[in-house]
N, C-alpha and C positions, 0 to 999 in steps of 0.2 A: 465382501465383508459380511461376516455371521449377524450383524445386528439389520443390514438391509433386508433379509432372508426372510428373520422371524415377521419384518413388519410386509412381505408381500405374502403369508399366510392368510387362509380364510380368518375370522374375526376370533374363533375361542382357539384355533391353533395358539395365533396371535400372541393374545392373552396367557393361557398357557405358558410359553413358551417366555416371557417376561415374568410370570411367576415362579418359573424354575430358575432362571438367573437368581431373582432377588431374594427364594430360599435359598440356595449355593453360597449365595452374598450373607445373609444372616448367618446361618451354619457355620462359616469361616470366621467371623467374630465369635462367633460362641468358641470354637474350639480355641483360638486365640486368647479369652478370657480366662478360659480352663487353664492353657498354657503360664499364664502369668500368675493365677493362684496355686497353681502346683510349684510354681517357684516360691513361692512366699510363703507357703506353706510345710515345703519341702528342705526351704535352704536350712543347713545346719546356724544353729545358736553359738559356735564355739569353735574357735581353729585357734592352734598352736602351729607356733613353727621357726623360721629366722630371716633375718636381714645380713645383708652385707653391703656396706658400698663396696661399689665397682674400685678392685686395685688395694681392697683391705682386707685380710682377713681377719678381723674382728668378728667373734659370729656375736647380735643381738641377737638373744631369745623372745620371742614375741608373742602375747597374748591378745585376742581379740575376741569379746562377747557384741552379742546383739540383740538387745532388749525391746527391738522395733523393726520390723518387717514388713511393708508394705507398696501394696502396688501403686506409680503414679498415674499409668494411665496400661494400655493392651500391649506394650510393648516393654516397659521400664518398669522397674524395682527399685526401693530405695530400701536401707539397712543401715539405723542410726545404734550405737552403742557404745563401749568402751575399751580400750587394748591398755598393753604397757610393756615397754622395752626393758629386756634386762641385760646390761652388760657387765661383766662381774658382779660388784656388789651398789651397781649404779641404778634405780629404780624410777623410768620416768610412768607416769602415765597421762592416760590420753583423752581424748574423745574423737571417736569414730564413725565417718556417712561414709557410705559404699552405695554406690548407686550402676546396676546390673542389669544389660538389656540384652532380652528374652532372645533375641534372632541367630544370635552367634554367642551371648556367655561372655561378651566384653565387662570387663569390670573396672571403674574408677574407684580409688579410697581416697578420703582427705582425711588429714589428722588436723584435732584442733586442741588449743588449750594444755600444752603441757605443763605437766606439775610436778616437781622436782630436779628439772634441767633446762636450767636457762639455755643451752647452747644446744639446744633438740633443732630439728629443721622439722619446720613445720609447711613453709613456704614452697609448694609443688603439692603431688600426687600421684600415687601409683595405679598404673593403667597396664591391665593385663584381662586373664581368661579366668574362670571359673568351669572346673572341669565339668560333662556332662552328668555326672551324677553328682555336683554339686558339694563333693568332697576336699578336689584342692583350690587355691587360688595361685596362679604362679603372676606375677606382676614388675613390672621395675616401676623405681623408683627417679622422678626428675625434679630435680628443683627447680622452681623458675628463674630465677635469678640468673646462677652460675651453668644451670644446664646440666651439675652432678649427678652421675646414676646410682644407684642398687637395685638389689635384687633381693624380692619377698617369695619366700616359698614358704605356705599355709597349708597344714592338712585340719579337716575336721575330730573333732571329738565333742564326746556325749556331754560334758559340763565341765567348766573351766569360773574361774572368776578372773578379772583384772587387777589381778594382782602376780607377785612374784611364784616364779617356778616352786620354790622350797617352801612356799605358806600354801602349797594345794594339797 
């Protein structure tokens, strides 16, 4: 074992040699903090894109902004803001947490609160990946209830509002 080693050194090897762990040990939080505010910092304000349930092709158009970016702790991101589905001339919107951990790009969304379609499913969340550069989101879609899927594919862009495609 490397930890018996350091402690049968003379007395400032020792030492040493525990101070160099516990720099190593500091350093690897710091680059990890860095890691988490380059996401928060980094992640795009804006993704367009669509929805499908699984077995429909109905394409939803989908917006989603994010007016709050922040880190909860060295490993996780949270991302509160607003979206809105558009299915012809059917306009729901939304409100939006996406919560994204740093290690691998896993992404959770809940939607809350819709407004203009009482028959929106709100009940579930979509769990997928956010690409390395932080540009797509590819995700499905589970309802908790029924266990029904789709599928979100999101690309970023420079400004979008929540609102419908044809009022941008």
């Amino acid at each position: 074992m490397r930890h018996a080693r350091i402690a049968e050194l003379p007395g400032w090897m020792s030492r040493l040699g525990v101070m160099i762990v516990a720099a190593s040990l500091v350093l690897m939080s710091a680059v990890r903090a860095a890691d988490i505010r380059q996401l928060t910092e980094k992640l795009p304000r804006a993704y367009v894109g669509e929805f499908l349930w699984d077995g429909d092709n109905t394409v939803q158009n989908v917006v989603i902004t994010f007016d709050k970016v922040q880190a909860l702790n060295e490993q996780n991101a949270e991302a509160r803001g607003c979206g809105s589905y558009e299915v012809g001339r059917q306009l729901t919107k939304i409100g939006v947490q996406m919560f994204v951990r740093l290690s691998d790009l896993e992404v959770e969304i809940f939607e809350r609160s819709p407004d203009g379609n009482g028959a929106f499913e709100t009940d579930g969340s979509h769990r997928g990946k956010l690409s390395e550069d932080f540009q797509q989101i590819d995700a499905q879609w589970t309802t908790t209830a029924s266990g029904k899927h789709g599928q979100l594919h999101l690309r970023a862009v420079a400004s979008v509002a929540c609102a419908p495609a044809e009022d941008l």
